[in-house]
Backbone bond lengths (Angstrom), bond angles and torsions (degrees), N, CA, C in turn:
res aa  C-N    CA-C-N  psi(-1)  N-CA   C-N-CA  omega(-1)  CA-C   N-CA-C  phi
1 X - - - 1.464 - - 1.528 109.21 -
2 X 1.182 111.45 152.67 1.609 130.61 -163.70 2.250 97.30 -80.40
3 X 1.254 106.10 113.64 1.441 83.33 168.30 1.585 111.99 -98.00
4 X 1.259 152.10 147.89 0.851 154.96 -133.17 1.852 99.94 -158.56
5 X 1.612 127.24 119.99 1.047 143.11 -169.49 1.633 116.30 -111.07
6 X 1.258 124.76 53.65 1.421 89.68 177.09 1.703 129.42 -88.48
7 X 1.530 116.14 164.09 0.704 125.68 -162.71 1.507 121.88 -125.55
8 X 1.415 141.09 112.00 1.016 129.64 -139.19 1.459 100.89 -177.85
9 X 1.608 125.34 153.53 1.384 135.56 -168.39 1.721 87.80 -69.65
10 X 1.598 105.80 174.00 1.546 119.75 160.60 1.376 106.13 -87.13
11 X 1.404 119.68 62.30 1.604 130.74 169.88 1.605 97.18 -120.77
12 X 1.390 108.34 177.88 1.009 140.92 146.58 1.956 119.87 -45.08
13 X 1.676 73.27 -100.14 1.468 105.44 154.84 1.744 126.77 24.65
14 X 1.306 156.04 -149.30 1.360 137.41 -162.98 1.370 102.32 -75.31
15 X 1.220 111.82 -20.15 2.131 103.84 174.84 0.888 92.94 -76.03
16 X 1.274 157.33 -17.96 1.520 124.05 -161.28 1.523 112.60 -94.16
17 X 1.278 120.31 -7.61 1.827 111.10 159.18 1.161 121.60 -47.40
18 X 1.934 86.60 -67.25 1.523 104.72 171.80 1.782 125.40 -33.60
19 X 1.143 108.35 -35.05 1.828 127.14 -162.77 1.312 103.68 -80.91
20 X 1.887 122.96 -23.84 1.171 137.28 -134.09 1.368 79.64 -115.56
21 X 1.384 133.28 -55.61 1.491 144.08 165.35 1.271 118.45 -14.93
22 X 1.461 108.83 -63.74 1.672 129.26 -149.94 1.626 76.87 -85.63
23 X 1.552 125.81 -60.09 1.212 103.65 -158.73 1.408 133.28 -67.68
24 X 1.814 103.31 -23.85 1.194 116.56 -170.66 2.038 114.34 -76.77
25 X 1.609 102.50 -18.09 1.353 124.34 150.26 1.286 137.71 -68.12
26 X 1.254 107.17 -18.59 1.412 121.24 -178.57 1.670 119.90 62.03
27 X 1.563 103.02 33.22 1.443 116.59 170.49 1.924 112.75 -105.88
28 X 1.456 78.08 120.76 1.695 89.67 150.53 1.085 130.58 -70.34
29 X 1.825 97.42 140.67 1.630 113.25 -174.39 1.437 99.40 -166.75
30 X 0.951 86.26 159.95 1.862 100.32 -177.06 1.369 96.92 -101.27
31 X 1.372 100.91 132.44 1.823 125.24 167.43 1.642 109.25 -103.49
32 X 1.616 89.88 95.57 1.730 81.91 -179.82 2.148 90.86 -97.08
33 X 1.311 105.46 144.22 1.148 118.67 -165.55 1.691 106.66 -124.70
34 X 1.082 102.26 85.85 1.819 112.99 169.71 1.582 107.76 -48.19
35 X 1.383 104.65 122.15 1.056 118.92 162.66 1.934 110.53 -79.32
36 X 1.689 103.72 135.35 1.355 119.56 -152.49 1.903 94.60 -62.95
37 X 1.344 105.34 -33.87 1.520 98.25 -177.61 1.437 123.43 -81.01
38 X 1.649 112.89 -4.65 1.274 123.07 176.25 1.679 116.02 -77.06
39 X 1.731 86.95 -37.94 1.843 92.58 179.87 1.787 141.60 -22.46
40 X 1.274 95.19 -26.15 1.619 99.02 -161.82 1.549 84.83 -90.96
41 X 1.457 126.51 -55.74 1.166 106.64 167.79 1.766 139.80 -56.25
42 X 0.996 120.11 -27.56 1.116 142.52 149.48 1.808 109.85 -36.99
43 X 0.821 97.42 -94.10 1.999 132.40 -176.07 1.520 89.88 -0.61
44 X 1.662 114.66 -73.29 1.365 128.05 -161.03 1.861 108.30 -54.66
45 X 1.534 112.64 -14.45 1.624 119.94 -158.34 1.834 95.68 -99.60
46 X 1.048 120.23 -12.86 1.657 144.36 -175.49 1.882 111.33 -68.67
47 X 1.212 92.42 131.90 2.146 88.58 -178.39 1.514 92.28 -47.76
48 X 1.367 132.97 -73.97 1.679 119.48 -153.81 1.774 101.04 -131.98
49 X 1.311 116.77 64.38 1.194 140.98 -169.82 1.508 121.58 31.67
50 X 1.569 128.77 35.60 1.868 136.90 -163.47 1.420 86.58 -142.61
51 X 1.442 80.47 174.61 1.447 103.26 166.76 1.373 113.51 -152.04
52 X 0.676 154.92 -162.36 1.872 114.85 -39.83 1.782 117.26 -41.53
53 X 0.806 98.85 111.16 1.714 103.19 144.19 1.472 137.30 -128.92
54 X 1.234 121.14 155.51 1.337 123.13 167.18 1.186 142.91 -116.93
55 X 1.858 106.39 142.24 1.578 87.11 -168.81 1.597 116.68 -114.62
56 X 1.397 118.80 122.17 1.531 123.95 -161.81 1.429 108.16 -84.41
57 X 1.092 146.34 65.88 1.520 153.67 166.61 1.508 88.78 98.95
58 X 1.260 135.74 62.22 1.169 132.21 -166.30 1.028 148.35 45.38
59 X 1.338 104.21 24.28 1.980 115.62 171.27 1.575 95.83 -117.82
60 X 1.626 112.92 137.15 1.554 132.75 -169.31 1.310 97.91 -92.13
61 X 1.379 101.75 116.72 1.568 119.45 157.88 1.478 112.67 -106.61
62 X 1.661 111.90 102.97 1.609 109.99 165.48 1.493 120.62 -89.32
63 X 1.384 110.00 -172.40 1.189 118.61 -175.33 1.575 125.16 74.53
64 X 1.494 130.39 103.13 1.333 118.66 -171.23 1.639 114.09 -60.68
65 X 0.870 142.56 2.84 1.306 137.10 -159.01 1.345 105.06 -115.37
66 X 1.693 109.24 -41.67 1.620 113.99 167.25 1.852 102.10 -61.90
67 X 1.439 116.46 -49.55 1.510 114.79 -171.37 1.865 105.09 -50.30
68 X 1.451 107.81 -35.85 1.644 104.95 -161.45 1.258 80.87 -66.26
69 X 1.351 120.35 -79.99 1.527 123.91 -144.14 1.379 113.64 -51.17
70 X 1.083 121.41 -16.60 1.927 127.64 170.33 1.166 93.83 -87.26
71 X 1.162 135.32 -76.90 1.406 114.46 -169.29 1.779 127.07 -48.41
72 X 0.812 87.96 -16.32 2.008 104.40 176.16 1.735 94.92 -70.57
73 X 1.151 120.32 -64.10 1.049 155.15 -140.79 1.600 92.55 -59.09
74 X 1.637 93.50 -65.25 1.595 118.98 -162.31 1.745 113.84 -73.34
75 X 1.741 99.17 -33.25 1.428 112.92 -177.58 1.566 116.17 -91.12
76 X 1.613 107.02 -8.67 2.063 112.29 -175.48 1.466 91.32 88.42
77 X 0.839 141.02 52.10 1.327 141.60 168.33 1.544 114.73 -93.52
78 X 1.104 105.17 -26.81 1.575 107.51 -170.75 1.560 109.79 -112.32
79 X 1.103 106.06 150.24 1.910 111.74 -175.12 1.777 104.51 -91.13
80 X 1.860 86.04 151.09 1.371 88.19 174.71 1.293 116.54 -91.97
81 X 1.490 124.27 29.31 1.163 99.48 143.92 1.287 103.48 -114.94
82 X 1.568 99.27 173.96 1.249 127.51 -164.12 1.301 119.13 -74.14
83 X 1.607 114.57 -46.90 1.204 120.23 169.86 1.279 120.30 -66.41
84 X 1.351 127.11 -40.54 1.529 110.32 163.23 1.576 129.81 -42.29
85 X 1.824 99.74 -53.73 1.233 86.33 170.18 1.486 139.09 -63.31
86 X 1.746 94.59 -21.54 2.048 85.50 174.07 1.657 112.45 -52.07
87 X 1.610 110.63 -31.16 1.454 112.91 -149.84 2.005 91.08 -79.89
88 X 1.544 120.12 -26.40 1.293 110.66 167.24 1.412 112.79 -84.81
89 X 1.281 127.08 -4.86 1.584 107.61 154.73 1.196 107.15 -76.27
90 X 1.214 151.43 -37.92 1.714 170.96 -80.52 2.163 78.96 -147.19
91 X 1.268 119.28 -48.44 1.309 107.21 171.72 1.194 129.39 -65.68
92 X 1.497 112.32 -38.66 1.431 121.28 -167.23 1.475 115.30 -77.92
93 X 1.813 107.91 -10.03 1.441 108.09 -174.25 1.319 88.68 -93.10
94 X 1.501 128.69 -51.67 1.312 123.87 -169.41 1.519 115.97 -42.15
95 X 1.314 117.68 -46.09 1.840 123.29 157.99 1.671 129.43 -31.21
96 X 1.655 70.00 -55.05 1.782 77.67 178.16 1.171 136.25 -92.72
97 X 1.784 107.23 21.83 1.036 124.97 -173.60 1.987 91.37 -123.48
98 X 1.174 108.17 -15.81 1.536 119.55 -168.09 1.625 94.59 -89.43
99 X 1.548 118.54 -34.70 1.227 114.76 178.69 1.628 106.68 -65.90
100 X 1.972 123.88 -62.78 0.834 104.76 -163.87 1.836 120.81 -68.85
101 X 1.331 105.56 12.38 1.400 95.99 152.21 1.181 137.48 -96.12
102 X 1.303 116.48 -11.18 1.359 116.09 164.30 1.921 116.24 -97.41
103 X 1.111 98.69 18.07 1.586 112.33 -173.42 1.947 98.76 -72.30
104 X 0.853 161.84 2.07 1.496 158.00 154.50 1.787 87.09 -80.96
105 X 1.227 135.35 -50.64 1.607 126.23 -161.90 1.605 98.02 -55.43
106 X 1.514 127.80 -41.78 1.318 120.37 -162.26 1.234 109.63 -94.44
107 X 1.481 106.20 -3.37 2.056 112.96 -169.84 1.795 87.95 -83.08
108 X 1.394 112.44 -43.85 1.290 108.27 -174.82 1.627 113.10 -76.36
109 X 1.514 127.91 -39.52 1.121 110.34 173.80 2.124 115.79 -64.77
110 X 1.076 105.64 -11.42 1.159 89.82 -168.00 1.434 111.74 -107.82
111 X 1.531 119.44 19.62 0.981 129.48 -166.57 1.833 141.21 69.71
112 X 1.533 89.89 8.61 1.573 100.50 -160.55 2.103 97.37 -93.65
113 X 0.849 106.27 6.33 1.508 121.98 159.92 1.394 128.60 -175.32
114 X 1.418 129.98 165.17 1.332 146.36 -165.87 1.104 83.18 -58.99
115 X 1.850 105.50 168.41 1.649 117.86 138.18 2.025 97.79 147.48
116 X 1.136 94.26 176.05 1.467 104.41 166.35 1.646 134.65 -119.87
117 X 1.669 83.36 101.24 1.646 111.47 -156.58 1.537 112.11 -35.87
118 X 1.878 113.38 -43.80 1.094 112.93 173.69 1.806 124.81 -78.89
119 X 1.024 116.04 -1.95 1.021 123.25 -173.82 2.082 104.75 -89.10
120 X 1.412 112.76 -60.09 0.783 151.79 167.82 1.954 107.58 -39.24
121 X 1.590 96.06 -32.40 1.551 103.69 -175.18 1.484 86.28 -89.81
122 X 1.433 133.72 -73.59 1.188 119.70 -179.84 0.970 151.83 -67.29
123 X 1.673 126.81 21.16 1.578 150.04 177.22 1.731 96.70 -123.55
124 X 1.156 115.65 -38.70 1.318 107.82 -157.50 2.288 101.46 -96.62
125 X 1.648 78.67 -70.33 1.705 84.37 -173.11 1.608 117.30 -77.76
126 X 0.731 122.08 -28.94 1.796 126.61 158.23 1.267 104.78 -37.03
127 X 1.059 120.69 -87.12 1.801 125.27 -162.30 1.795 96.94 -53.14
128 X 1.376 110.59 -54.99 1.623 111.10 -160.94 1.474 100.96 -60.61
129 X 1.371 119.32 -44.29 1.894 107.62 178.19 1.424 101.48 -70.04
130 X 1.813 143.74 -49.88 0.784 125.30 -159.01 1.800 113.14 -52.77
131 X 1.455 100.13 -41.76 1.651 104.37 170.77 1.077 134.01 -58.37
132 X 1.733 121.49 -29.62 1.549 138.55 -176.95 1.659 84.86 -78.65
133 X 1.030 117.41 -66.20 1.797 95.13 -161.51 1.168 107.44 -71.61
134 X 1.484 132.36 -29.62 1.594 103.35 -166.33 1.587 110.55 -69.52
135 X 1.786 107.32 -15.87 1.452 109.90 167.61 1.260 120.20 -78.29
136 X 1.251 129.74 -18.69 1.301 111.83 162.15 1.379 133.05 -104.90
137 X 1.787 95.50 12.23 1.647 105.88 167.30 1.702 106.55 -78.47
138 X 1.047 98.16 -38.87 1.538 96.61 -176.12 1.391 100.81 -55.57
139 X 1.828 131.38 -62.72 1.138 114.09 -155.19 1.181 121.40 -75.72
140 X 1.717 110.25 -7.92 1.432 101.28 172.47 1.654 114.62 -91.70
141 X 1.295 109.57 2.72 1.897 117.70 172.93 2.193 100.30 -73.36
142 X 0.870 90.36 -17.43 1.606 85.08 -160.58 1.870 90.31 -104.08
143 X 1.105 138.86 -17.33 1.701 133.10 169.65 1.329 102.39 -34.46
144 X 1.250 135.83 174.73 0.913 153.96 -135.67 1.324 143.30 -174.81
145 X 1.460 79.00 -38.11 2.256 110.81 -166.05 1.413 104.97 -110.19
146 X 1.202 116.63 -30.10 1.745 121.72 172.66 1.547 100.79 122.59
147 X 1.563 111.57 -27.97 1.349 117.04 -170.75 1.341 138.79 -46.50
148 X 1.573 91.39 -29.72 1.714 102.35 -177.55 1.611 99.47 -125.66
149 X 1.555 130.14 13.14 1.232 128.85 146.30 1.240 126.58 -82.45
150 X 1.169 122.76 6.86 1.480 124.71 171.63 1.767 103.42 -79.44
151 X 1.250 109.13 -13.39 1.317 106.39 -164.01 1.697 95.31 -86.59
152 X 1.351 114.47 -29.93 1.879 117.57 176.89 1.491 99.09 -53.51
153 X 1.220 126.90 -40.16 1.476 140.29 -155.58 1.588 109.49 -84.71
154 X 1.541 123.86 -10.05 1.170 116.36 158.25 1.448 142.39 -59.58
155 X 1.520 103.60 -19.28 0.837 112.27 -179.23 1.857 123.94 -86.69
156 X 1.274 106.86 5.36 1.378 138.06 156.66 1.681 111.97 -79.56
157 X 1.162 128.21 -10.44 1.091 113.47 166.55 1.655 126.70 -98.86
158 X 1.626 75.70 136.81 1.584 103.84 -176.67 1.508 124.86 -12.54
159 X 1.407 126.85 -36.01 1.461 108.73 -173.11 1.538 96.42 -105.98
160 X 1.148 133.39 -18.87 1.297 109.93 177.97 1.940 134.99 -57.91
C-alpha cells in the first residue's frame, strides 16, 4: 500500500484541497500539520522552502497544483475527456487568482502586515469570494460527465 505524507500548516488553507482529496477517496494519509511558530525552522527542511507538499512512500512532491492533479489522476478524479479537464484546470487558476486577491485579508489576519482586518474583510474579501463562487457555481451547474461534480460533493465530507 501507497503511504502518502502530507504536509501542511494547521490551516485550512492550500492543504485543505489536498485533505479534501484523500478523504473524499477514502485514502489514507497522514496530515502532518506544522505548527505556524515551528515554520522558520521547518521551512529550510522543505523540497523548495513552501508547503504543501507531499510525500509518496518517501519521494517529495511540492507544489499544490502538481499534488491535485496526481491525486485526481491516481484516485479517477479526472475525466477522460479532455475538455472537461481543461475547464478543471480553468478552476484551479481561477482560485489562484481569487486567492491573490484576497491575499492583503490573510497578510492582515496573520499579522504579516498592518490594516483593518474587518474592514479589509468587507471591501476586499466579500466581493472577491462572492464573484469566485458564483463563477464557479455556474461552471460546475452546467458538468455533465460527473467529473467536476464530485467537487459539489465535498462538501459532504465528514470533517467539514
Amino acid at each position: 500500500m501507497v503511504a502518502y505524507k502530507l504536509y501542511y500548516f494547521d490551516l485550512r488553507g492550500g492543504g485543505e484541497t489536498i485533505r479534501l482529496i484523500f478523504h473524499y477517496a477514502n485514502i489514507p494519509f497522514e496530515d502532518c500539520r506544522i505548527a505556524l511558530e515551528d515554520w522558520p525552522k521547518i521551512k529550510p527542511t522543505t523540497p523548495t522552502g513552501k508547503v504543501p507538499y507531499l510525500e509518496v512512500d518517501g519521494k517529495p512532491l511540492p507544489e499544490s497544483g502538481a499534488i491535485l492533479r496526481y491525486l485526481g489522476k491516481k484516485f479517477g478524479l479526472v475525466s477522460p475527456d479532455e475538455w472537461e479537464n481543461a475547464q478543471m484546470e480553468y478552476i484551479f487558476e481561477y482560485f489562484k487568482d481569487f486567492l491573490m486577491e484576497i491575499k492583503s485579508y490573510f497578510q492582515v489576519t496573520f499579522h504579516q502586515i498592518e490594516g483593518d482586518k474587518d474592514q479589509i474583510y468587507k471591501d476586499v474579501y466579500l466581493p472577491a469570494a462572492e464573484k469566485a463562487y458564483k463563477k464557479v457555481g455556474e461552471m460546475l451547474s452546467k458538468s455533465t460527465s460527473g467529473f467536476l461534480e464530485w467537487i459539489l460533493n465535498l462538501k459532504n465530507v465528514g470533517h467539514l
